[in-house]
N, C-alpha and C positions, 0 to 999 in steps of 0.2 A: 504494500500500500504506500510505503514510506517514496517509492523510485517511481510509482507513478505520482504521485502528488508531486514529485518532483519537477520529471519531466514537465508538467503543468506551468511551472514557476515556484519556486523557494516563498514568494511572499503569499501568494495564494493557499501555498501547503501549509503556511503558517498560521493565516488567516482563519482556512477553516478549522484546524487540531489536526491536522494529517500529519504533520512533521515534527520530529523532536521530544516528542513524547509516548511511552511505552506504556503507559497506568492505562490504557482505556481500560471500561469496564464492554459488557457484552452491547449496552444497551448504547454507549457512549460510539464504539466502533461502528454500530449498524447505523448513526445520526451521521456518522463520519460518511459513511459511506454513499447515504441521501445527497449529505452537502456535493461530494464529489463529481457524482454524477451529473447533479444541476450545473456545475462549472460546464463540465466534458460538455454536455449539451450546447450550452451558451458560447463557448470558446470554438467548438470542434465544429466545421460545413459538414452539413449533412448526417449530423448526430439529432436524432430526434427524443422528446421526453415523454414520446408514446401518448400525449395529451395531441387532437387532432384540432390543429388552428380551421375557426371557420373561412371557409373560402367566402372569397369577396367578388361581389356581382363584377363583370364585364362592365367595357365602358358603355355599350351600347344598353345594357340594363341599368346601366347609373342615370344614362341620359331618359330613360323612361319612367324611371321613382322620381324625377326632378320635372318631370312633365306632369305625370299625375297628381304629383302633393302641390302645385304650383297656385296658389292660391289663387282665385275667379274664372280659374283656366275654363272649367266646366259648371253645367251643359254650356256646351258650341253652338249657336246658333247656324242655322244650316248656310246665311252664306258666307260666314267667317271661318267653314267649316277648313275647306283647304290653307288658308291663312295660317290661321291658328297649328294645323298639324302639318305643316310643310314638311318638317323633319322627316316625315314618312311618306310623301308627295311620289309617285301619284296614287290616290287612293281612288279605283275605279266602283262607279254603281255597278251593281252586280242584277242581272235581271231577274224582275219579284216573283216570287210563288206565284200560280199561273191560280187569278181569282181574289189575291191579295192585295186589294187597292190604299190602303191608309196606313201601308208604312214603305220605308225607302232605306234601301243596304248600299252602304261603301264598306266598300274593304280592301286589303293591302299585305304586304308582306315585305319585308327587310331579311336579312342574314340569320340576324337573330332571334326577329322574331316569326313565329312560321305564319300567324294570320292575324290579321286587324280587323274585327268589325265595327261601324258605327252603324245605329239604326237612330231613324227618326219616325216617329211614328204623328198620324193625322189626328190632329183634337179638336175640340168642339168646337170650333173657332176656325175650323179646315184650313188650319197653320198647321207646318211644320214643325213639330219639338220634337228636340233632343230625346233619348228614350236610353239607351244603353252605346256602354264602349267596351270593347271587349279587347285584351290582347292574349293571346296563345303562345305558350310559351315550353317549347320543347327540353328535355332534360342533356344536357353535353358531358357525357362522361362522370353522371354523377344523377342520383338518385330524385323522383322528383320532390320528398320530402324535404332532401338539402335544396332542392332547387328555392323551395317553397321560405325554408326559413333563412332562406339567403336574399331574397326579394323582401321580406319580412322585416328583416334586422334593417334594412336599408332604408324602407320605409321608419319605421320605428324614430329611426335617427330623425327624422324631419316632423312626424306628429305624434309620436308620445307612443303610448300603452292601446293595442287596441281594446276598440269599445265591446265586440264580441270575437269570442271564439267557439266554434261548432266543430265537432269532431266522429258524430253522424250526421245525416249518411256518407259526406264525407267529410273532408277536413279542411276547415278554411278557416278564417280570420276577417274582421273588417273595421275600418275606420272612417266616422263622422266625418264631413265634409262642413258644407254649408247647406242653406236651404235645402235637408232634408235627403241632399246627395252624401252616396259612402264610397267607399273603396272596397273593395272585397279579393281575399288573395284564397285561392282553393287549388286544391286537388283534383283533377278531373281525369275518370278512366271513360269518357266517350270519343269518338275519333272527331277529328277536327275536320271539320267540312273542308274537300280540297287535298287533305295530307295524307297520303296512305300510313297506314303503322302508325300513328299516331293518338293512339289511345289512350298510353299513361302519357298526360301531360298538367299544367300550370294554367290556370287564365289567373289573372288580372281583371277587374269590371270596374268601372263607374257605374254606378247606377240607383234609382230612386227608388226604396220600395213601398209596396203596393198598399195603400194605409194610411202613409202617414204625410202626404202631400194634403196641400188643403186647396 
């Protein structure tokens, strides 16, 4: 123990009790040899302390928690619609269910994320409003539960603790907006319209529920 604490640095081996002293007791040696390892760890590339750091969203998912938590962003009114989300330009109407006249689908697709929908649905007023945003979000070499509390933790940083959390039937999370708008981050095992194999995946929503609007 003495020659490796050594090799480490003489002030370090001294630092922790590894050097220069023979009295340890059993309890004393096994604290020695916690401390040692944390150095090894910290000093040594590519020594790890078996604690698993969480991975941190891509830049292209940073740019999308800084879109959704961005305060007034949403709802989009339908002709600021392209404006507002150039970032993901061009977002194409998609044609409606054959017999569905009072609502209207854009949708899109980027690198990273596999699909975009906005929907605006016709109100009594035979206006256009905003209705739901949806983003779809595939899992890259990692699970989509990490995917989930990896977009989670991101958000977190920007509005706090969310307001709920569901974990039947599946597993989401959501946070308050304004006027009655949330955020909602889930689990989804249905395929995404467009994406073959695409079953276990992420959405992302904006959206108003049904209730509590007035």
């Amino acid at each position: 123990m003495n020659q490796v604490a050594a090799s480490i640095g003489p002030s370090l081996g001294n630092r922790f009790g590894l050097v220069g002293s023979q009295q340890h007791s059993g309890l004393d040696f096994s604290r020695a040899v916690g401390k040692l390892s944390l150095v090894i760890c910290l000093l040594v590339p590519g020594v790890s302390s078996g604690k698993e750091v969480p991975r941190k969203p891509s830049d292209a998912q940073a740019v999308l928690v800084d879109l959704l938590t961005k305060p007034g962003l949403f709802p989009i009114p339908l002709p600021d619609l392209a404006e507002r989300l150039k970032i993901y330009s061009p977002l194409k109407e998609e044609t409606p269910i054959a017999g569905v006249t009072d609502f209207r689908f854009f949708a899109g697709r980027t690198r990273e994320i596999a699909r975009i929908e906005i929907v605006y649905q016709l109100d009594e007023k035979k206006a256009w409003r905003f209705s739901t945003a949806k983003f779809f979000l595939l899992p890259e070499g990692q699970s989509v539960r990490d995917l989930r509390e990896q977009i989670a933790r991101a958000i977190k940083t920007r509005l706090g603790r969310p307001a709920w959390i569901n974990k039947k039937p599946r597993v989401g999370m959501g946070w308050r907006l304004h006027d009655y708008w949330e955020l909602m981050v889930s689990e989804e095992k249905s395929e995404i319209e467009t994406i073959p194999n695409s079953t276990d995946h992420l959405e992302v929503t904006i959206f108003e529920p049904q209730g509590d609007a007035e």
